[in-house]
LUMPA-929968 format. One record per residue (C-alpha): residue number from 1; residue in three letters; y, z, x. Coordinates in nm, 2 decimals. Example, Ala and Ser with C-alpha at 12.3 -4.5 7.8 and 13.67 -1.06 7.14 Angstrom:
LUMPA-929968
PT  resi  resn       v       w       u
PT     1   ALA   -0.45    0.78    1.23
PT     2   SER   -0.11    0.71    1.37
end
This chain:
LUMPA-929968
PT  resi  resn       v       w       u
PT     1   UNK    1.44    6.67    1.70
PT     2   UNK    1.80    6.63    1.83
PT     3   UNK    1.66    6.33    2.07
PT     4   UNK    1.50    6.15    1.71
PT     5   UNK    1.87    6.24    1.54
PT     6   UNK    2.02    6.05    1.78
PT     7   UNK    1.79    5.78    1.79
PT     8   UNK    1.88    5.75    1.40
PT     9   UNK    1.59    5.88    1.27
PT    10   UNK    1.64    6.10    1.00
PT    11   UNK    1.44    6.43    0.98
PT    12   UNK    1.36    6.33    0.62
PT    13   UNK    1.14    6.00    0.76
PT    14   UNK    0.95    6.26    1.02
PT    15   UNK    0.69    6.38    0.72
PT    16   UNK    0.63    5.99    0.69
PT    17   UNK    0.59    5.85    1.00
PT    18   UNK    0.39    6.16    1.11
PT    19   UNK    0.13    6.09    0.84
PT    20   UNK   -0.03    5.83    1.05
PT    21   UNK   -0.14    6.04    1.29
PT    22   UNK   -0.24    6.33    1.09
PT    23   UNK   -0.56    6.35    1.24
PT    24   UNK   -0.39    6.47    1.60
PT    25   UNK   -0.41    6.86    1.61
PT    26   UNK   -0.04    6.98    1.73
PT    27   UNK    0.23    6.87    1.75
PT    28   UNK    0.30    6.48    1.83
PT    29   UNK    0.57    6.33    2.09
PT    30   UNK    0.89    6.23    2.01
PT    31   UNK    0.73    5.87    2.20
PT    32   UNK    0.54    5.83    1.92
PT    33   UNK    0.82    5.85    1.62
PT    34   UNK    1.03    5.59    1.81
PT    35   UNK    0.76    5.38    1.88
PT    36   UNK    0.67    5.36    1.48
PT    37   UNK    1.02    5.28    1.43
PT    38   UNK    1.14    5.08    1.74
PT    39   UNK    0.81    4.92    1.85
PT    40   UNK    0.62    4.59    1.68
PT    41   UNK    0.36    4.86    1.51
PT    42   UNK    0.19    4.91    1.19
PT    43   UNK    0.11    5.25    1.05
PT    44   UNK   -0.23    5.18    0.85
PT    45   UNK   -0.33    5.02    1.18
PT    46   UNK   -0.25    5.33    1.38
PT    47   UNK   -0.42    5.53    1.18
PT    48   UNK   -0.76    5.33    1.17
PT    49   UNK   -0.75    5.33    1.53
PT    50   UNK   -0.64    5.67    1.61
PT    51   UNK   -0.98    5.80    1.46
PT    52   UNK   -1.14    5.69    1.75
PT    53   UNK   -0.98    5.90    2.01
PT    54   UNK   -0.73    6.14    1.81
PT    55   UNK   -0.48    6.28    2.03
PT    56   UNK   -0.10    6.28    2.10
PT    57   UNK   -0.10    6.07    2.39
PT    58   UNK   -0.29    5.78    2.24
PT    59   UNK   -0.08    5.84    1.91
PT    60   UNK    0.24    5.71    2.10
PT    61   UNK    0.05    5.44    2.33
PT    62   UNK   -0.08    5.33    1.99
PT    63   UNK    0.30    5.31    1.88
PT    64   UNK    0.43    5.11    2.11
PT    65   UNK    0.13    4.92    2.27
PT    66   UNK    0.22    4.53    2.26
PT    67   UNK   -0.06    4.34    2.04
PT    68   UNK    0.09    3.96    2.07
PT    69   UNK   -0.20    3.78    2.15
PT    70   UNK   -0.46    4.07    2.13
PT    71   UNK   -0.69    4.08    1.85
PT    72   UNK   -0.57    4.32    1.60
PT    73   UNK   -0.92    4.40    1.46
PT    74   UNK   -0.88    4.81    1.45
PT    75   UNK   -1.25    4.81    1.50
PT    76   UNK   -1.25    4.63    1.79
PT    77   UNK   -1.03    4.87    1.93
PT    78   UNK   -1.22    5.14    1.79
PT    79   UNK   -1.50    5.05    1.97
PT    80   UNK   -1.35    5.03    2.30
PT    81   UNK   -1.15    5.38    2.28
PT    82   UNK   -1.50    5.49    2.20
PT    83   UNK   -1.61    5.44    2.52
PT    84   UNK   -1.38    5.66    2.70
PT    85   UNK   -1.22    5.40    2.89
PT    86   UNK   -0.89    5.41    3.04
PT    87   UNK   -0.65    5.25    2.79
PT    88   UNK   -0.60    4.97    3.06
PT    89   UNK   -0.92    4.89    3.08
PT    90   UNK   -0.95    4.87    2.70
PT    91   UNK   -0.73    4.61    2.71
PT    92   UNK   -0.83    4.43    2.95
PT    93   UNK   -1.13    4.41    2.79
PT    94   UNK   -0.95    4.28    2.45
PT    95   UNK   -0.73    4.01    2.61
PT    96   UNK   -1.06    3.90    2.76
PT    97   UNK   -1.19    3.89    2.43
PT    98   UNK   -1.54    4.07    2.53
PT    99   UNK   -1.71    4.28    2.28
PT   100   UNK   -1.74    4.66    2.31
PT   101   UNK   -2.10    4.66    2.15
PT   102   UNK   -2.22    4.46    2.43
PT   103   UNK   -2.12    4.81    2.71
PT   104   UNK   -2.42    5.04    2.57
PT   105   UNK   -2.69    4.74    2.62
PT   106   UNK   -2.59    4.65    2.95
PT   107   UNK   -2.61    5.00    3.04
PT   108   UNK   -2.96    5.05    2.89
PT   109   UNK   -3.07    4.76    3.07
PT   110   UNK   -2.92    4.88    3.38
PT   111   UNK   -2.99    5.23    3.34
PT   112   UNK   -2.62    5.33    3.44
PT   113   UNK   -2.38    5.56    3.24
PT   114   UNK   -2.21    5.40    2.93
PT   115   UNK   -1.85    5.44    3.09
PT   116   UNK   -1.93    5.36    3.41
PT   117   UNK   -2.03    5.03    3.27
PT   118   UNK   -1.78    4.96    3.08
PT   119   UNK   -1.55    5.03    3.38
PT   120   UNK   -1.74    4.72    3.56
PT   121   UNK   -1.72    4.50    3.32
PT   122   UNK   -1.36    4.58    3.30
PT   123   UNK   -1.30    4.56    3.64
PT   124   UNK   -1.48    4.21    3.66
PT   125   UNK   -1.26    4.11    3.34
PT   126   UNK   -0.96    4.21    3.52
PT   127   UNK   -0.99    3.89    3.78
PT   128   UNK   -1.12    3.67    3.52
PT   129   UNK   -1.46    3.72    3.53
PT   130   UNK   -1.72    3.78    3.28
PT   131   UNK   -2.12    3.86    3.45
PT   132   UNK   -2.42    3.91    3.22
PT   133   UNK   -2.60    4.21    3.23
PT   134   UNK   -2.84    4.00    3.45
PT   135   UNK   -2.56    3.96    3.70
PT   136   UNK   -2.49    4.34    3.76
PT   137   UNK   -2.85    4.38    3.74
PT   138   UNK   -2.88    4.12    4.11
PT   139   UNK   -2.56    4.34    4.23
PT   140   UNK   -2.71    4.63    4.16
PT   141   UNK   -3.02    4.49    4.37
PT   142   UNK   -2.82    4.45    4.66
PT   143   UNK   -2.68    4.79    4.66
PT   144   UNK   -2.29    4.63    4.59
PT   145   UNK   -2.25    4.78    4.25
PT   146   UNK   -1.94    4.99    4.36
PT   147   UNK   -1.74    4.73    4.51
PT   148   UNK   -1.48    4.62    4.32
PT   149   UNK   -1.38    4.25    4.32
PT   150   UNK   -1.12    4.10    4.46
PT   151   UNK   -0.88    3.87    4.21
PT   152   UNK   -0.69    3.68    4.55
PT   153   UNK   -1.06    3.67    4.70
PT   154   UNK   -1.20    3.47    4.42
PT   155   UNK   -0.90    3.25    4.38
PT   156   UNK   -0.95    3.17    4.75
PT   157   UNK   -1.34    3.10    4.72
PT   158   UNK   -1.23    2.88    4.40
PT   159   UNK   -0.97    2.70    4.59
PT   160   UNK   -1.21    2.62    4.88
PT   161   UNK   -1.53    2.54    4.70
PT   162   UNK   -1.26    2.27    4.54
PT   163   UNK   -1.17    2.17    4.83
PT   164   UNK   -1.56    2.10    4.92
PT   165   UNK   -1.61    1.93    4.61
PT   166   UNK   -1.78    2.18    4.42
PT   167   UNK   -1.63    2.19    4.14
PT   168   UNK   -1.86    2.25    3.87
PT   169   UNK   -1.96    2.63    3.94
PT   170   UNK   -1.81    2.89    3.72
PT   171   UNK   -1.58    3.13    3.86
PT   172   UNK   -1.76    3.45    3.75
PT   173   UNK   -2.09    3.26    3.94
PT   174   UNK   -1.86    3.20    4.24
PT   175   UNK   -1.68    3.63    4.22
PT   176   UNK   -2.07    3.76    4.21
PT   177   UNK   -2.22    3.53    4.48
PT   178   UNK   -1.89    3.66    4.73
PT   179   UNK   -1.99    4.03    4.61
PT   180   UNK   -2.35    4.01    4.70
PT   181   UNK   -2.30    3.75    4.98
PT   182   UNK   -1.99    3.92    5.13
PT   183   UNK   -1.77    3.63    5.29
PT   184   UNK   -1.61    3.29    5.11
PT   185   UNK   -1.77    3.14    5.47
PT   186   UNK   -2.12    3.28    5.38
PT   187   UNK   -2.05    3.18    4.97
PT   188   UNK   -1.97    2.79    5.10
PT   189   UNK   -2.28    2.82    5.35
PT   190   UNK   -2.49    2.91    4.99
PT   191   UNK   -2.32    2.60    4.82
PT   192   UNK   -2.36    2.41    5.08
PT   193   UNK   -2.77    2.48    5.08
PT   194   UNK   -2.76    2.36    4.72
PT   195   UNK   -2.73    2.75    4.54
PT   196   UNK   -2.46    2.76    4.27
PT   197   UNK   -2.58    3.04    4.08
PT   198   UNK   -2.70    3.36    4.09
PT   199   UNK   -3.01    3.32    3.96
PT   200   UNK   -3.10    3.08    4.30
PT   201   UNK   -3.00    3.32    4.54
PT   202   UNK   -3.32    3.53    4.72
PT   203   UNK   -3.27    3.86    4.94
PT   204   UNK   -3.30    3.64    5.20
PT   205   UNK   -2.99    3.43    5.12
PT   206   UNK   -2.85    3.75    5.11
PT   207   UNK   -2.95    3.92    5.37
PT   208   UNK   -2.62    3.91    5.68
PT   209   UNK   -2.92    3.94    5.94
PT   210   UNK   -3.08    3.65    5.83
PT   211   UNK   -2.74    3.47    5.82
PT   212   UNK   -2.70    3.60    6.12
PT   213   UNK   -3.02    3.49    6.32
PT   214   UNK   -2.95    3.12    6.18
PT   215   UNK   -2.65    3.11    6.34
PT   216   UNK   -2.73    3.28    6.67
PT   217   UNK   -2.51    3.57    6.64
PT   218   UNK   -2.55    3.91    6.75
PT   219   UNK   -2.63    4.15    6.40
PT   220   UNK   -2.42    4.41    6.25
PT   221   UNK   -2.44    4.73    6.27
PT   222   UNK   -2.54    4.91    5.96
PT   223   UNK   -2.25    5.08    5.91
PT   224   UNK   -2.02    4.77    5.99
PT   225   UNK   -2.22    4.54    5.71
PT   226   UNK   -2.00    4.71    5.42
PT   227   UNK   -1.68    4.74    5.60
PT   228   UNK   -1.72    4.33    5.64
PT   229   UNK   -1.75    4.26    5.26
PT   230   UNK   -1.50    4.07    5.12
PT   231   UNK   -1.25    4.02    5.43
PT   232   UNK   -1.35    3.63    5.45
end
């Protein structure tokens, strides 16, 4: 109480401010009152929103999270929190602009846990990529559903496919194909052969042996073939 005092706020606005969160059981953090007054925030928003995961800690993030730019849908965030995501990953997933209703049918599809696939999606969203449920489903194929994709890696693969005048191949296209393939080196190999997307790639495109008996090189090891992803 003394911290909010001499913040300025008055013990009479408490009551006031507090009613947007009424729905948080105990008591709420002094965070939260100085966001509601300090921060860029709206209390009727806060209190759509805060129905979807009602407790302190997401009561002050609520009040002081920055939403220049973001949609400000409550829904939208509603639907997101709903998942259980980390709050970084939800917005992630806003400033992509991708829709929270779309996490439960990819999951059905690929027969993963909700969260767990909104995490992916996420995590591809976080380096500026956005794969279809058919995507994940070839990654999943290829046993590389756990490895998380590299932001610097795909801007290099972007760069150098420029570079080799392919241009025209979209960047989430580019970030799968280096995921399942492993190397930019293998990924330009692929382009060079003509396959710009997913859907063209076989398990033998994919396969490092095979790679690896075209060019006369002595295989991997099983457990080197992993450790090797994503270092080209």
């Amino acid at each position: 109480m003394s911290e909010l005092w001499l913040a300025g706020i008055h013990p009479r606005e408490l009551p006031v401010l507090a009613a947007a969160a009424e729905i948080v059981r105990g008591p709420l953090p002094t965070e939260y009152f100085l966001g509601v007054v300090y921060g860029n925030t709206d209390l009727a928003w806060i209190a759509s929103v805060l129905h979807h995961r009602p407790d302190a800690d997401t009561a002050a993030w609520l009040a002081w999270v920055d939403r220049s730019g973001r949609s400000t849908d409550p829904r939208e965030w509603g639907e997101w929190l709903d998942l259980g995501l980390p709050k970084h990953d939800v917005l992630t997933a806003l400033d992509a602009g991708i829709s929270a209703t779309t996490v439960p049918l990819a999951a059905a599809a690929l027969k993963r846990p909700v969260r767990a696939t909104g995490a992916a999606i996420a995590a591809w969203a976080s380096v500026g990529c956005e794969p279809t449920t058919a995507h994940f489903q070839v990654i999943a194929r290829h046993g590389v559903e756990y490895t998380k994709p590299s932001g610097p890696a795909i801007d290099a693969l972007v760069a150098a496919a420029n570079r080799a005048g392919v241009r025209s191949v979209d960047r989430t296209e580019l970030g799968v194909l280096l995921i399942i393939l492993g190397t930019r080196v293998a990924v330009l190999r692929a382009l060079s052969d003509g396959i710009t997307t997913v859907a063209e790639l076989t398990d033998r495109d994919a396969d490092p042996r095979a790679t690896e008996r075209r060019e006369g090189t002595p295989p991997h090891r099983p457990d080197t073939i992993r450790r090797d992803r994503n270092t080209a």
